[in-house]
N, C-alpha and C positions, 0 to 999 in steps of 0.2 A: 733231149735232155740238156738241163740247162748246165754250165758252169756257176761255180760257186757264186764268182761276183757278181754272173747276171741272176742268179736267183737274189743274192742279197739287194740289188738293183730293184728288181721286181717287189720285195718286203718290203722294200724303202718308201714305193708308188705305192703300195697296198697302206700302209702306215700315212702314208701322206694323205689318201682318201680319205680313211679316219676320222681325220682334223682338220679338214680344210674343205673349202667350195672353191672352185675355178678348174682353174687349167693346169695341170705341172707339168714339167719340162725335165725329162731327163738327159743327161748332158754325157755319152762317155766317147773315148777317143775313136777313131777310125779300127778297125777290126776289131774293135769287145763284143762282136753280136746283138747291136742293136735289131736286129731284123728280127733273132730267136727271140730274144724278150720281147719285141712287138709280136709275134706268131704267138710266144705262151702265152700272153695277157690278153688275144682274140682268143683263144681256146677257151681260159676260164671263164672268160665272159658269156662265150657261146654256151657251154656246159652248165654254169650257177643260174644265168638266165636266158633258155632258148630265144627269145623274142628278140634278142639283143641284133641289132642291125649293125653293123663296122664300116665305114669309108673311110679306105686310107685315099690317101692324094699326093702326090707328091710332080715337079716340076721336072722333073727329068724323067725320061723313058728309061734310062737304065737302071735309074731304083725301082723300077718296075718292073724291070726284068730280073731282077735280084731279089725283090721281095717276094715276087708269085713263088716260086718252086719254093723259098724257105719258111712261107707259110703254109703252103700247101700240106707240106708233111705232118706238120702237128694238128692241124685241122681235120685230117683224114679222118678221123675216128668222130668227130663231131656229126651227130646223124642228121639234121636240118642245115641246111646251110646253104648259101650259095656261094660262087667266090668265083670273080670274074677279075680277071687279067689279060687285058685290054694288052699289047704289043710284045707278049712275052711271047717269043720264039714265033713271032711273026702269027698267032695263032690267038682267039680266045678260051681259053678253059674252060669258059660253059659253065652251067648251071651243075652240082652235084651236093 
């Protein structure tokens, strides 16, 4: 469950889709839940369009380690899927 300003964050990126082609960039401070807003915005994706394929990437191992468990939870319920996390807790997640 999102908080308010990460939901109104997410309307923001849904509304910017709308109107625009490229790339956007959301911008908010150090602990607003950018992780949860990335996890709901792979959820709806997966859900509106099964086929939707996700590569997140990032340059440090510890947002790797921070992102798997905070996406895993909202994805749970998403019935195709894979979701591989490569260095979290020393382990891969595997295919589910």
């Amino acid at each position: 469950m999102l908080r308010d300003y990460q939901e109104k964050a997410l309307k923001e990126l849904y509304s910017w889709f709308e109107t625009h082609e490229g790339h956007p960039c959301l911008v908010l401070p150090t602990g607003a839940g950018k992780s949860h807003i990335i996890a709901e915005l792979c959820k709806d994706a997966i859900q509106k369009w099964p086929e939707t394929r996700i590569l997140m990437l990032t340059h440090v191992k510890e947002l790797i380690e921070q992102e798997c468990p905070e996406a895993e939870a909202p994805l749970a319920e998403c019935t195709a899927r894979d979701l591989l996390c490569p260095g979290s807790a020393g382990e891969n997640s595997g295919n589910r």
